[in-house]
Residue frames as qw, qx, qy, qz and C-alpha x, y, z in Angstrom:
[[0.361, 0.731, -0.493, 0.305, 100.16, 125.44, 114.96],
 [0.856, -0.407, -0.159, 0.278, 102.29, 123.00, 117.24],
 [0.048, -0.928, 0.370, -0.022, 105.16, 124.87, 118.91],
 [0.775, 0.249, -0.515, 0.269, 108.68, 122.82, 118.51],
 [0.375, -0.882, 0.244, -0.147, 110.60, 122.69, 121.95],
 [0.541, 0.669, -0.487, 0.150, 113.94, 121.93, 121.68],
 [0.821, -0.102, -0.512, 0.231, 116.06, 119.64, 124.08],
 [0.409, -0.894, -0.076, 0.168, 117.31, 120.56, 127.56],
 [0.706, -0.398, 0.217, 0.544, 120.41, 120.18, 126.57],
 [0.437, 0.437, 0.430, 0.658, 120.29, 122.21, 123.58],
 [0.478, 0.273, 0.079, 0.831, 121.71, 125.43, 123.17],
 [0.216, 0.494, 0.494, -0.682, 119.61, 128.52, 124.65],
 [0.188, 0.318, -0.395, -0.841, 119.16, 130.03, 121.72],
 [0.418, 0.099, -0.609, -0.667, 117.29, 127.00, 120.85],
 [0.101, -0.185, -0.894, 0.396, 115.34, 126.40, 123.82],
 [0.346, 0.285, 0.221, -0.866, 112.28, 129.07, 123.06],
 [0.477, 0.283, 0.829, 0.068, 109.46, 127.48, 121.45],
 [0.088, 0.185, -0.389, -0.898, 109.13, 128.50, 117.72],
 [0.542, 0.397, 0.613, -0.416, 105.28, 128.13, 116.48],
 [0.110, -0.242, 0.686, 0.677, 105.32, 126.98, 113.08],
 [0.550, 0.408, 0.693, -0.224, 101.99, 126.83, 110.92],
 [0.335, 0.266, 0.860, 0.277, 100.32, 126.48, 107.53],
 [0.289, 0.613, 0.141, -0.722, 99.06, 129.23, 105.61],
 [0.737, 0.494, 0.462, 0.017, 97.21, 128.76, 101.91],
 [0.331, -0.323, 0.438, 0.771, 99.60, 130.08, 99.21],
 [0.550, 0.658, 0.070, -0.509, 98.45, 132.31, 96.28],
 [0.737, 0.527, -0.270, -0.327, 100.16, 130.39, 93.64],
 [0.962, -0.171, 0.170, -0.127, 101.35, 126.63, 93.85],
 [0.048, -0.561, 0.789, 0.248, 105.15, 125.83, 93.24],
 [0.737, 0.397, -0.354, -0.416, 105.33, 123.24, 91.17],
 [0.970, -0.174, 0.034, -0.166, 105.15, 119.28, 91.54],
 [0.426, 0.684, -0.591, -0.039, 108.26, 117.74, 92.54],
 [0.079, 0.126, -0.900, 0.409, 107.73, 115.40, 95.02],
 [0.634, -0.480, -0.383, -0.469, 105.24, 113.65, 97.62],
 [0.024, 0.227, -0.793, 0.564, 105.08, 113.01, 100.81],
 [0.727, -0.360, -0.478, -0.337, 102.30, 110.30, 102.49],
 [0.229, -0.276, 0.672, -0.648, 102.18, 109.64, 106.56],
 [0.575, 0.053, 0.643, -0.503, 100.31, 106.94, 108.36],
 [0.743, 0.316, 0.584, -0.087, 97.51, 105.11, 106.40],
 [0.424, 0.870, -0.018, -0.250, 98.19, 107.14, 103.74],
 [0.093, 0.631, -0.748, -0.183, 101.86, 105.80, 103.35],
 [0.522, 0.045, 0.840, -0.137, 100.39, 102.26, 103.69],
 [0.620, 0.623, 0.401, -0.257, 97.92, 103.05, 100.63],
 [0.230, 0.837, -0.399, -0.295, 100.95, 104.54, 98.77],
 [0.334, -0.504, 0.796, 0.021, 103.05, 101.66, 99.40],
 [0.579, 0.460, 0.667, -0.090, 100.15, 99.19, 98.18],
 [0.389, 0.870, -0.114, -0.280, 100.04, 101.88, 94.90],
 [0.030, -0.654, 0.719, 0.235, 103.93, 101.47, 94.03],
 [0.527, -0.018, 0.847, 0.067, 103.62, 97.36, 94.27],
 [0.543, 0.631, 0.461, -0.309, 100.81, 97.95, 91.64],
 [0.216, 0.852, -0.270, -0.392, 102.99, 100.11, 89.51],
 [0.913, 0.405, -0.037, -0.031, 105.23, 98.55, 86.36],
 [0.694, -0.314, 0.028, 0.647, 109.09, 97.85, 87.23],
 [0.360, 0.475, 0.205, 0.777, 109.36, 101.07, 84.51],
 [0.123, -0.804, -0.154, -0.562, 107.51, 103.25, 86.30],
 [0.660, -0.677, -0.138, 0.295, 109.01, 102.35, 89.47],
 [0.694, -0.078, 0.111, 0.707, 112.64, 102.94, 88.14],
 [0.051, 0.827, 0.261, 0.495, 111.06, 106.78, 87.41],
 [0.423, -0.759, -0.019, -0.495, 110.88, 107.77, 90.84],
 [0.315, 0.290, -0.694, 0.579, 113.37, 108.07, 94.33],
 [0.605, -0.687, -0.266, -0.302, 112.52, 107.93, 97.89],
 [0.075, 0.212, -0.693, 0.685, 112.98, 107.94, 101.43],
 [0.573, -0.599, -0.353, -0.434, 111.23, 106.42, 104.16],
 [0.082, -0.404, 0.748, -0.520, 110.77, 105.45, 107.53],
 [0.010, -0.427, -0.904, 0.011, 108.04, 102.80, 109.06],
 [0.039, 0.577, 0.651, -0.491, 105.95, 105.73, 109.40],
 [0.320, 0.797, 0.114, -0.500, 106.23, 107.68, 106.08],
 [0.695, 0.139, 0.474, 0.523, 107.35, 108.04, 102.56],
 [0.159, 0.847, -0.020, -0.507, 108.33, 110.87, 100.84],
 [0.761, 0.196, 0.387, 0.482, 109.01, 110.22, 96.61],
 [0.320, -0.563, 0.328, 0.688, 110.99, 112.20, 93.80],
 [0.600, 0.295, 0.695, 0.265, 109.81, 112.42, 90.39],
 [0.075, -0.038, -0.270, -0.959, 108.82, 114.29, 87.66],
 [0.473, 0.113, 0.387, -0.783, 105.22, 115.28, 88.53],
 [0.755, 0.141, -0.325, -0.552, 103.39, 113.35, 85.48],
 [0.726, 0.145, -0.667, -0.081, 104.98, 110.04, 86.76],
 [0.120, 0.162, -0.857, 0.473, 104.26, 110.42, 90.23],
 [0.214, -0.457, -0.863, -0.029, 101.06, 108.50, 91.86],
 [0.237, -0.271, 0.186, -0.914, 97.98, 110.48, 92.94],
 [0.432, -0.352, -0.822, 0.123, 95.96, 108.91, 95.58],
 [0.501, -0.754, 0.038, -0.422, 93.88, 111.07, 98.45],
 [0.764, -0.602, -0.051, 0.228, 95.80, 111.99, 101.40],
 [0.712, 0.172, -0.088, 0.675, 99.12, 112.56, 99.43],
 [0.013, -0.964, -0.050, 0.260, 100.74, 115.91, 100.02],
 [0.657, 0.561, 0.155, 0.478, 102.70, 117.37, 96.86],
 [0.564, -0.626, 0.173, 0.510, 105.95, 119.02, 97.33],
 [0.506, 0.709, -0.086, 0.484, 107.97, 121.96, 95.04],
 [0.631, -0.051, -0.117, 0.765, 111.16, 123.31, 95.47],
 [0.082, -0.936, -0.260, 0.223, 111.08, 127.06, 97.20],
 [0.605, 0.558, 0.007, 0.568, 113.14, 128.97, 94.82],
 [0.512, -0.831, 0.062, -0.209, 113.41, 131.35, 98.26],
 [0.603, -0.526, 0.535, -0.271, 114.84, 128.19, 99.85],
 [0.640, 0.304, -0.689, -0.154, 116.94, 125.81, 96.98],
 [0.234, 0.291, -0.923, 0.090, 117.08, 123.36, 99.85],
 [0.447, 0.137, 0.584, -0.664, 113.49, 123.10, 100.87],
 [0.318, -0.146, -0.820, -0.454, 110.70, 121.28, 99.53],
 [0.310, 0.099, 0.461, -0.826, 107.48, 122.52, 100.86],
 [0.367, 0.415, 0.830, -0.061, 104.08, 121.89, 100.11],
 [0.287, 0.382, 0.569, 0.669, 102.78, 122.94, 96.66],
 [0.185, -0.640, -0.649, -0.368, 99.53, 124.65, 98.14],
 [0.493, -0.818, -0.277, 0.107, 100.74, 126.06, 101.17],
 [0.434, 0.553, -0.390, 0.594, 103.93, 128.55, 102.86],
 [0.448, -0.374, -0.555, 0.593, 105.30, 128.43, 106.35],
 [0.239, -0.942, -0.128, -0.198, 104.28, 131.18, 109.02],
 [0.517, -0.726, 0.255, 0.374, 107.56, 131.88, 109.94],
 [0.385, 0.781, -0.335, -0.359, 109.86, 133.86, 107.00],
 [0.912, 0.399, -0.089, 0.020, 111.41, 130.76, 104.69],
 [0.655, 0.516, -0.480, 0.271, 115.05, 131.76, 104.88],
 [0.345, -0.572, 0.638, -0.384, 114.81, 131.57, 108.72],
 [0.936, 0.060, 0.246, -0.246, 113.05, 128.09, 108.50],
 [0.890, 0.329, -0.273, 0.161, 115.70, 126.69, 105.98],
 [0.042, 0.603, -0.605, 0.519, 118.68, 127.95, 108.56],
 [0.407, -0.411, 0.706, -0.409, 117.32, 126.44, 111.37],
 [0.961, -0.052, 0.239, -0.129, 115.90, 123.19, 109.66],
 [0.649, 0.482, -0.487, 0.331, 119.57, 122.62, 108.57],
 [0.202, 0.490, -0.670, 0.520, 120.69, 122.74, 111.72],
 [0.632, -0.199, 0.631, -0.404, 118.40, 121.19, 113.65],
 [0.970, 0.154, 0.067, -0.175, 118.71, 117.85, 110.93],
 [0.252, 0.774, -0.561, 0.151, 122.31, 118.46, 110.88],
 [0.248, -0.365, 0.701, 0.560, 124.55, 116.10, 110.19],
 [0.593, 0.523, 0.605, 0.089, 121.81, 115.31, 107.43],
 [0.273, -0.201, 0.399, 0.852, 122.45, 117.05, 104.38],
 [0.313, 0.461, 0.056, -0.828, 120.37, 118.81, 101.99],
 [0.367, -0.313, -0.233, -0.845, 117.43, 119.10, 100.33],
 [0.168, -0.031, 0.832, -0.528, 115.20, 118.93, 102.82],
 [0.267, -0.462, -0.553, -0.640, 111.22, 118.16, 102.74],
 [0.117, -0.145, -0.728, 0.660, 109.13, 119.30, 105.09],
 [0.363, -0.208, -0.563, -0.713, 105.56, 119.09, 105.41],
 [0.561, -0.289, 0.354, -0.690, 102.08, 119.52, 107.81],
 [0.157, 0.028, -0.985, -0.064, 101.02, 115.58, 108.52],
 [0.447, -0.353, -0.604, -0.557, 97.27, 114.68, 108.74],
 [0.587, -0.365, -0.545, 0.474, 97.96, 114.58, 112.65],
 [0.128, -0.985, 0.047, -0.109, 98.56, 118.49, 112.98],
 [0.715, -0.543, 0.255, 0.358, 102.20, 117.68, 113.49],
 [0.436, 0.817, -0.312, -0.211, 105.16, 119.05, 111.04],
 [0.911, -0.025, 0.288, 0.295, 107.04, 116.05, 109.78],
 [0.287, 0.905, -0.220, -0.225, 110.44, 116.59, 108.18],
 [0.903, -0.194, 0.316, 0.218, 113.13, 114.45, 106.76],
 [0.188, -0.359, 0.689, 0.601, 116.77, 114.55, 104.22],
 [0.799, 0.556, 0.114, -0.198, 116.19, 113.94, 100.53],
 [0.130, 0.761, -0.584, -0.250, 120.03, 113.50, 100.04],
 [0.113, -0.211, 0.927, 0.289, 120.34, 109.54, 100.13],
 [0.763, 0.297, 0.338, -0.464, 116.86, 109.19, 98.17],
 [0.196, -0.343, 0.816, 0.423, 117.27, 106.07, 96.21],
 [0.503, -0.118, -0.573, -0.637, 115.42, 104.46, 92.99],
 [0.775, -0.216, 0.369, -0.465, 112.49, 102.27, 94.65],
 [0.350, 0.340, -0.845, -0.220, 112.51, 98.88, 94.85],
 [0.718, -0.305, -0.385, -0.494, 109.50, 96.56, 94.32],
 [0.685, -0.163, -0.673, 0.225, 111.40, 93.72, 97.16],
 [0.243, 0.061, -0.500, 0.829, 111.98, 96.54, 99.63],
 [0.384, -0.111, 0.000, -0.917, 108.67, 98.14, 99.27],
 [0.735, -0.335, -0.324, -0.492, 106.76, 94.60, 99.99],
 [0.636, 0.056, -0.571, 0.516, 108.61, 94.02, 102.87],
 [0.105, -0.350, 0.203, -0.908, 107.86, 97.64, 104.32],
 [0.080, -0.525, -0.821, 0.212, 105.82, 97.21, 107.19],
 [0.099, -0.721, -0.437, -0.528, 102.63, 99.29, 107.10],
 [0.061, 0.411, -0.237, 0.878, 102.37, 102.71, 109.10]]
């Protein structure tokens, strides 16, 4: 578990350090997403290029240089080692967690405060452990279709 510590300048309330971790889940929520980090978004990225312009035009995203998190329906999204697979917490309609796992720390506090600490981002969120030990999290609100020119351009994680 990595503890989060919040800026000095930020609020007290949200200066104590909150210890989020990773706990196996008795039954898996269901595929609705991925998320890939580091090499692993590089290997994804390389995947997609592979993929037919149809199957691209399936599936949304977001990234950054250092991850990629897609949208699909589960049968038409890519499975590669490393990935980590994301469902919607019916708990939490604006989360997207990992399929396999549930936060240590109760679900509807987590979705409060990761709204407000990504605020002004909007909902849904994803948010997910990264192959680092580190809890990566990002918007899903402007995920757009992929595109093949943008994705070989991307520079590798």
């Amino acid at each position: 578990m990595l503890p989060y510590r919040a800026a000095p300048d930020a609020p007290a309330s949200d200066r104590d350090a909150v210890a989020l971790g990773w706990q196996p889940r008795a039954a898996p929520r269901a595929v609705t997403a991925l998320a890939a980090a580091g090499p692993v978004a590089a290997a994804l990225r390389l995947r997609l290029l592979a993929l037919p312009d149809e199957a691209l035009s399936e599936l949304r995203g977001v990234a950054s240089a250092d991850w990629i998190v897609l949208l699909g329906a589960a049968p038409k999204l890519p499975w590669i080692d490393g990935l980590i697979y994301l469902g919607r917490c019916p708990e939490a309609p604006t989360l997207l967690l990992p399929t396999a796992l549930d936060a240590t720390v109760p679900i509807g506090l987590l979705e409060r405060s990761l709204s407000a600490r990504l605020a002004p981002l909007a909902p849904p969120f994803a948010l997910w452990p990264s192959l680092r030990g580190e809890t990566l999290a990002c918007s899903l609100a402007e995920a757009r279709p992929l595109d093949r020119a943008l994705l070989a351009r991307s520079p590798s994680p």
